[in-house]
C-alpha positions as a Markdown table, in Angstrom:
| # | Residue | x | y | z |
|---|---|---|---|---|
| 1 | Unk | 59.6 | -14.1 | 46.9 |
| 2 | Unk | 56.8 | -16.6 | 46.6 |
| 3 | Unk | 55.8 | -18.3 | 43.4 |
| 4 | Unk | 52.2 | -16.1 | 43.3 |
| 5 | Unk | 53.9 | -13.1 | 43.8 |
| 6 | Unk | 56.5 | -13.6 | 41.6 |
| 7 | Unk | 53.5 | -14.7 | 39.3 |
| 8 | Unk | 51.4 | -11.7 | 39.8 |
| 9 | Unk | 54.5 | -9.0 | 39.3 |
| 10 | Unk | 55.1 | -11.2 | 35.6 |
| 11 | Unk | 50.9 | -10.4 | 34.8 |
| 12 | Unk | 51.0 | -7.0 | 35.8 |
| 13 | Unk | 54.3 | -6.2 | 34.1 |
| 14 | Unk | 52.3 | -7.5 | 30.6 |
| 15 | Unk | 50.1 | -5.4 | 31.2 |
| 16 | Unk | 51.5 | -2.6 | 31.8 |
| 17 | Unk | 54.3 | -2.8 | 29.4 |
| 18 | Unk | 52.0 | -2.9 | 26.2 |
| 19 | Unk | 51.3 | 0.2 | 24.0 |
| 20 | Unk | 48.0 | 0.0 | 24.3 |
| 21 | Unk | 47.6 | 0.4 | 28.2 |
| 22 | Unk | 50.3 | 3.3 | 28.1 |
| 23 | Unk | 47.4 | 5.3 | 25.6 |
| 24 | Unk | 44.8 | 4.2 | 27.3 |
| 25 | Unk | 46.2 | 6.2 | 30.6 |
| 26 | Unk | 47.4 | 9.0 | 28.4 |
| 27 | Unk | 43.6 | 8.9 | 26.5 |
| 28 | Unk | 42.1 | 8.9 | 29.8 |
| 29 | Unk | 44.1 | 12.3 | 31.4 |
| 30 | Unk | 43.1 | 13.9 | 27.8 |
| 31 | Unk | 39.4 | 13.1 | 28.1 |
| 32 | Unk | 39.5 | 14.3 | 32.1 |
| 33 | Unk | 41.5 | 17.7 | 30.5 |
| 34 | Unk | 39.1 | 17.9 | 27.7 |
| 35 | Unk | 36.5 | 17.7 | 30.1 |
| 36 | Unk | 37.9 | 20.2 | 32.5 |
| 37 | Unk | 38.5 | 22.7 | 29.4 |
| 38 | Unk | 34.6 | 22.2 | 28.2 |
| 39 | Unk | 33.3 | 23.2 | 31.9 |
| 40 | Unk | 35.1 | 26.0 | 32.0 |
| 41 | Unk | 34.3 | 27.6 | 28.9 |
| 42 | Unk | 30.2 | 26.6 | 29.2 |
| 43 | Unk | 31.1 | 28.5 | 32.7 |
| 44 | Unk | 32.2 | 31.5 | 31.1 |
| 45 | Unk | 29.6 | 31.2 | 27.9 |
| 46 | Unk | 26.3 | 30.1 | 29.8 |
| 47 | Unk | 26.9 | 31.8 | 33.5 |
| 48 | Unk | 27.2 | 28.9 | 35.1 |
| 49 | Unk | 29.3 | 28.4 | 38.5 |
| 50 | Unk | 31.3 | 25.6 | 38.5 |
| 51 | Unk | 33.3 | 24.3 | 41.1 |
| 52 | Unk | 35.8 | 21.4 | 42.3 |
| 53 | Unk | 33.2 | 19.3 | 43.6 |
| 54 | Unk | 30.9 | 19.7 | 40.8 |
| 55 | Unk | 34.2 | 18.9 | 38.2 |
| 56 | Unk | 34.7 | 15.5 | 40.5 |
| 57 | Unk | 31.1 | 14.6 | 40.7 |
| 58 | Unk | 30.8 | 14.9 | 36.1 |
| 59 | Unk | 33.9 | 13.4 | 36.0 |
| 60 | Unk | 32.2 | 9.9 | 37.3 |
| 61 | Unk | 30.7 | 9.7 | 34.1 |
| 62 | Unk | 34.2 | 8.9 | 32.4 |
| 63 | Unk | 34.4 | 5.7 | 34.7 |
| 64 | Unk | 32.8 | 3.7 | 32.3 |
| 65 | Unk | 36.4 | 3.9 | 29.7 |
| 66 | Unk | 38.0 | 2.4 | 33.0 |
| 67 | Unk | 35.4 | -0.4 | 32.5 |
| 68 | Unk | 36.0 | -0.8 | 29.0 |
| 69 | Unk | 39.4 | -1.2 | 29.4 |
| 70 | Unk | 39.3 | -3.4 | 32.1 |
| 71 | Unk | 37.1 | -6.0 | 30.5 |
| 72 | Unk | 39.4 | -5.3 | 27.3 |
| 73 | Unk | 42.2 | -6.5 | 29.9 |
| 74 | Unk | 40.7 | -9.3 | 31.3 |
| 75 | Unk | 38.9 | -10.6 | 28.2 |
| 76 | Unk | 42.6 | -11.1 | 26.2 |
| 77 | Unk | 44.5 | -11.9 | 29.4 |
| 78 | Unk | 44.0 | -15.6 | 28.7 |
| 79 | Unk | 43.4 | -16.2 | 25.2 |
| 80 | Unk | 46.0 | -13.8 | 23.9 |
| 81 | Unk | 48.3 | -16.5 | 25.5 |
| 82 | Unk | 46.7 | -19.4 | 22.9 |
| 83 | Unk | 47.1 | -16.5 | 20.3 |
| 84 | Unk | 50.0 | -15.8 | 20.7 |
| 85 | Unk | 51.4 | -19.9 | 21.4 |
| 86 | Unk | 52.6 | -18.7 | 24.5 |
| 87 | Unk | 50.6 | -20.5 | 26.9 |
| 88 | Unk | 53.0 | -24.3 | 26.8 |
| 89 | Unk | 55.7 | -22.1 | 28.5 |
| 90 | Unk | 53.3 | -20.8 | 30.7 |
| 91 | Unk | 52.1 | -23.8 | 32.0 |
| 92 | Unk | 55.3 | -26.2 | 32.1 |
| 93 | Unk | 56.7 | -24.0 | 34.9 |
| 94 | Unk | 56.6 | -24.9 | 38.7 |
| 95 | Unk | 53.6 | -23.4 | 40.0 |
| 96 | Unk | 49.9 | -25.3 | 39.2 |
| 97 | Unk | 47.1 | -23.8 | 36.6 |
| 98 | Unk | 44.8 | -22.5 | 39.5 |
| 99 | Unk | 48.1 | -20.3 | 40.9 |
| 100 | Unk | 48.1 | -19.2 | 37.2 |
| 101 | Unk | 44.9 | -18.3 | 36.9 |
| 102 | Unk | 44.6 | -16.3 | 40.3 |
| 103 | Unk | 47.4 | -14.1 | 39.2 |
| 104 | Unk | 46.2 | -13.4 | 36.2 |
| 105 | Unk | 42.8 | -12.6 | 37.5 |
| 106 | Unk | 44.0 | -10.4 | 40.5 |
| 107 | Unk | 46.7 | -8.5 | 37.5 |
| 108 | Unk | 43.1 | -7.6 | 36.0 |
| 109 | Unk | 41.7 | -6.4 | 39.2 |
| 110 | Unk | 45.1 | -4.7 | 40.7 |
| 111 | Unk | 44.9 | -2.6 | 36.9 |
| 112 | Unk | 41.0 | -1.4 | 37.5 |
| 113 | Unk | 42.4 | -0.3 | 40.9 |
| 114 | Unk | 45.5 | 1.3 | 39.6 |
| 115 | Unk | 43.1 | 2.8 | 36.8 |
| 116 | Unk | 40.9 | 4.2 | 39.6 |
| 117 | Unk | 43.6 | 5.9 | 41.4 |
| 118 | Unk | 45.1 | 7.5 | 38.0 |
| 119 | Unk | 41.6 | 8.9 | 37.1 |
| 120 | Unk | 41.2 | 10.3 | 40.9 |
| 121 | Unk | 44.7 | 11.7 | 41.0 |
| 122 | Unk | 43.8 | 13.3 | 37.5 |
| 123 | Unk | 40.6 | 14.6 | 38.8 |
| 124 | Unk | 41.6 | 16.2 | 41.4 |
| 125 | Unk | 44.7 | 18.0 | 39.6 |
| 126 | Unk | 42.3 | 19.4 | 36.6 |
| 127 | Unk | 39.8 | 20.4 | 39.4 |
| 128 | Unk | 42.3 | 22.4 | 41.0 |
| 129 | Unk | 44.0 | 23.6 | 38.0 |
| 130 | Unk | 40.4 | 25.1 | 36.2 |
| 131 | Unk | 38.2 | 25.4 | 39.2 |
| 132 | Unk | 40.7 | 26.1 | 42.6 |
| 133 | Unk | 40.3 | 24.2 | 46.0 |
| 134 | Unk | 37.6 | 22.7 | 46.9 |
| 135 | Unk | 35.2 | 24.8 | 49.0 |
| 136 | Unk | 34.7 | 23.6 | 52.4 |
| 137 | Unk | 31.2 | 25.7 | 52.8 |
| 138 | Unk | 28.1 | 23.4 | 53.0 |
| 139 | Unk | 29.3 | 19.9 | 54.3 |
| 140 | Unk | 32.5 | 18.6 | 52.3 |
| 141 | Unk | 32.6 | 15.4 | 54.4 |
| 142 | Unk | 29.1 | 14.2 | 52.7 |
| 143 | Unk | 30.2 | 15.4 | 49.3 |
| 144 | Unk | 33.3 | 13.4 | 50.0 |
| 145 | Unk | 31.5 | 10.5 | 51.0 |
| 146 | Unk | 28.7 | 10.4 | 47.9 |
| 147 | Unk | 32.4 | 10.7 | 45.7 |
| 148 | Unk | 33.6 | 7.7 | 47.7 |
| 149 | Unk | 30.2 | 5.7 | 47.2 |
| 150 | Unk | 29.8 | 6.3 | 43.6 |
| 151 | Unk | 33.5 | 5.0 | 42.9 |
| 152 | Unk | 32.3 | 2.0 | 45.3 |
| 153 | Unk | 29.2 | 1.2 | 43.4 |
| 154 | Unk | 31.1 | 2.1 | 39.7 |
| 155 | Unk | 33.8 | -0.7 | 41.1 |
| 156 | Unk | 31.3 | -3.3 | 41.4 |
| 157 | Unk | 30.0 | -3.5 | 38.2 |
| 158 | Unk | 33.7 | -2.7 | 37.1 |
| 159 | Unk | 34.8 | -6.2 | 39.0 |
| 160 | Unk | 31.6 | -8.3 | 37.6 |
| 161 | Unk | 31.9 | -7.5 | 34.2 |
| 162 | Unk | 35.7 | -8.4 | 34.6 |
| 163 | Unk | 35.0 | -11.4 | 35.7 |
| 164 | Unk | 32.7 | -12.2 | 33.0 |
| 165 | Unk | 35.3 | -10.5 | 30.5 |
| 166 | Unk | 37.6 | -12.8 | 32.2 |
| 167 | Unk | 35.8 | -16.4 | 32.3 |
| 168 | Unk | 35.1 | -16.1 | 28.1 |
| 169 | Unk | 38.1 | -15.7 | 28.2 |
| 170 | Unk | 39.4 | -18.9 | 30.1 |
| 171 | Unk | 36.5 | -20.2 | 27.6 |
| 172 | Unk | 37.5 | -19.2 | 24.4 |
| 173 | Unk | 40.7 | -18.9 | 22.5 |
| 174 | Unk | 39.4 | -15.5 | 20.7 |
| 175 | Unk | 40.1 | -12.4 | 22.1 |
| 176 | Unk | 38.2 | -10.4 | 20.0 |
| 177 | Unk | 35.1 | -12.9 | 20.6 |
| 178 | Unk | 35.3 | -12.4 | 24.1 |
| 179 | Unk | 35.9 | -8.8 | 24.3 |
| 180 | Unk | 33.1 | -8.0 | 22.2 |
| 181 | Unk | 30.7 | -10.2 | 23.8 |
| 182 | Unk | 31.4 | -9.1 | 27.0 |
| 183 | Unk | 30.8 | -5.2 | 25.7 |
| 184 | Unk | 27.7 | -6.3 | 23.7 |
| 185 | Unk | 26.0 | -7.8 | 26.9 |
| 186 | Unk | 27.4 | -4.6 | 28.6 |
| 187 | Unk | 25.4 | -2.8 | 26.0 |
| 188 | Unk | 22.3 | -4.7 | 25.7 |
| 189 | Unk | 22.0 | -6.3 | 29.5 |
| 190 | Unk | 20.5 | -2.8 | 30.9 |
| 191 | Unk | 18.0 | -2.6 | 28.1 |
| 192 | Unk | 17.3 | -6.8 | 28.0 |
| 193 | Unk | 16.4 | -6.0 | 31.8 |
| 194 | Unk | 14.3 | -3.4 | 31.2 |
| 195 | Unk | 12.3 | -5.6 | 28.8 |
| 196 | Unk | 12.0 | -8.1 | 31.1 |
| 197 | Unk | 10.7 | -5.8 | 33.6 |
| 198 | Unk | 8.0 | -4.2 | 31.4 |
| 199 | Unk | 6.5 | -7.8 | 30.7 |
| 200 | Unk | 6.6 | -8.3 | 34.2 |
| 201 | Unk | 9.0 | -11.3 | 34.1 |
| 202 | Unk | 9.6 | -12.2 | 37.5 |
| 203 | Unk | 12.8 | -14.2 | 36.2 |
| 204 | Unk | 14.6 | -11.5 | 34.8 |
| 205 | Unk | 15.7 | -10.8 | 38.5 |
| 206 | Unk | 17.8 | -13.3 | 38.5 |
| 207 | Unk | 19.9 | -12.0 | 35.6 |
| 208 | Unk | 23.2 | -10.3 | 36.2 |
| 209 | Unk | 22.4 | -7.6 | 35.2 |
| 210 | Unk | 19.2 | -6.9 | 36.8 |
| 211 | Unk | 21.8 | -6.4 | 39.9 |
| 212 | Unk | 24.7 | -4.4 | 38.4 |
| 213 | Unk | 23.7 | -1.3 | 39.9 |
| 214 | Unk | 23.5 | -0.7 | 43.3 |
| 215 | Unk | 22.8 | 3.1 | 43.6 |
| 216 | Unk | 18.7 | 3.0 | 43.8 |
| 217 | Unk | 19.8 | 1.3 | 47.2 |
| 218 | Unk | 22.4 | 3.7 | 48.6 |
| 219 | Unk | 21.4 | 7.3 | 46.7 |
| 220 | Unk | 17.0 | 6.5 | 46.7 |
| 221 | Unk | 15.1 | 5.3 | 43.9 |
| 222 | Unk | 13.6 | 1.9 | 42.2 |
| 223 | Unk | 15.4 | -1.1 | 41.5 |
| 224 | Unk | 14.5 | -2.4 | 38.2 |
| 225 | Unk | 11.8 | -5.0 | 39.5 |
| 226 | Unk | 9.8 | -4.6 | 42.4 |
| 227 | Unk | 10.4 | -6.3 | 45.5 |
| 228 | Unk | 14.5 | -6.4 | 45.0 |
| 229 | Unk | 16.7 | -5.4 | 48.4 |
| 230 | Unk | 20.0 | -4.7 | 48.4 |
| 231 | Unk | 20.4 | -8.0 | 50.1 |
| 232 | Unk | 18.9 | -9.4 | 47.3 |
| 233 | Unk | 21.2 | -8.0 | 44.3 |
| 234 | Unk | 24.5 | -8.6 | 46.2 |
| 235 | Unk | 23.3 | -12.1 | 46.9 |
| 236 | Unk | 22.7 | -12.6 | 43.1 |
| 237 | Unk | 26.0 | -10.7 | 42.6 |
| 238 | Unk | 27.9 | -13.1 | 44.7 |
| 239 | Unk | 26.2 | -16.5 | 43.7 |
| 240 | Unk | 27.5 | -14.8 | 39.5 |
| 241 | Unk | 31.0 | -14.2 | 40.9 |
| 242 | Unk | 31.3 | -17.6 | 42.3 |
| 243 | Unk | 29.9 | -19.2 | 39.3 |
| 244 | Unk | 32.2 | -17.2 | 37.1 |
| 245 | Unk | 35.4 | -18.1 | 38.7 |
| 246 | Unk | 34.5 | -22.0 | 39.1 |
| 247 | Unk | 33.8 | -22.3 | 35.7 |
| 248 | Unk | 36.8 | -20.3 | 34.6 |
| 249 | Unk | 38.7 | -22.3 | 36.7 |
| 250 | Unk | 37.2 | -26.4 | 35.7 |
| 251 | Unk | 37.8 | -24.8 | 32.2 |
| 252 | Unk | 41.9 | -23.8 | 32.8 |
| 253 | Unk | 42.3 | -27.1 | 34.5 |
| 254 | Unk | 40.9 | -29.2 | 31.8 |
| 255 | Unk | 41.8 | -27.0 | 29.1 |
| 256 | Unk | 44.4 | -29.2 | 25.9 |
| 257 | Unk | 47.2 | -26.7 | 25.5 |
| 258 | Unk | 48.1 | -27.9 | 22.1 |
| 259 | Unk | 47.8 | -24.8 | 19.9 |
């Protein structure tokens, strides 16, 4: 067993082994239940046909509590371990602070996927517990496909706002400060963006989170300035991700572990 694995299995098992993620997972299966139970009585109050694929495509909209949790995750990885005066054993074993801070950063990542597959595996039980099989008239391969793309696109901005979650962290030695922060600018990027675009601020382009989402590219429709590609927003997306982790990493290396 290499160090990094043996370094990633110790991250995840921290996770997952807190309260908190355990009620997270239970809260999510109640809110995909509760909405399954709310569908099917508008169904039998309004007239309305509902059906598997209809169940899976609303239930997208309860992605953004696997964000949430995610950046909550990544944004107290780190400085829970100066909280807690935990990081000195951390860093006096064997393996060096960039290992350290790779596993910890792909424990955050593995957990948004793990979180992924619990919401799909919950989706798809609820659908076929309130609304039966899904129907293979019309074309169930596309319907498949837009699923799979919106869970792509959702992961994107998932990953990026880990990341950011994840370098205040590395950053700061507050894991409420960089929790919040992260869900603040979560909160007001969209609507800072939209700003910037009304005044015609050709800058605002730049910003992170002029690029978070991708679906006017794939599913039609207008990025939020003019003149943006695809091309464009994952290039801005990348240049973020890269700047992120090199500052989250020049931080770690440097950082005085006296706490």
């Amino acid at each position: 067993m290499t160090s990094r694995y043996r370094l990633l299995r110790i991250e995840l098992m921290k996770i997952m082994e807190r309260l908190r993620t355990t009620v997270f997972i239970g809260l999510m299966i109640l809110l995909h239940f509760c909405m399954a139970l709310f569908m099917k009585y508008l169904e039998h109050s309004s007239g309305v046909q509902y059906d598997w694929w209809s169940f899976a495509a609303d239930s997208t909209h309860l992605l953004f509590f696997v964000q949430i949790w995610t950046i909550v995750i990544a944004g107290d990885i780190i400085s829970s371990e100066f909280n807690w005066g935990t990081v000195k054993l951390l860093l006096i074993r064997p393996a060096n602070r960039t290992k350290i801070l790779q596993s910890k950063y792909l424990a955050v990542l593995l957990f948004a996927v793990l979180c992924m597959i619990i919401f799909w595996i919950s989706t798809l039980v609820f659908g076929l517990i309130f609304f039966g099989q899904p129907s293979l008239e019309g074309n169930p391969i596309q319907q498949l496909l837009n699923l799979g793309i919106d869970c792509g696109l959702y992961l994107v901005e998932v990953i990026m706002m880990a990341t950011l979650a994840f370098l205040l962290s590395t950053v700061s030695r507050s894991s409420s400060l960089s929790i919040g922060l992260t869900i603040f600018l979560l909160f007001v990027g969209s609507f800072l963006t939209e700003l910037l675009a009304y005044v015609s601020w050709e800058g605002g382009k730049f910003l992170l989170f002029a690029n978070l989402d991708l679906s006017p590219y794939v599913q039609g429709g207008d990025p939020v300035f003019k003149g943006m590609t695809l091309e464009f927003s994952l290039g801005v997306l990348i240049v973020h991700f890269l700047l992120f982790h090199v500052i989250a990493w020049f931080i770690f290396k440097k950082r005085d572990v006296v706490v």
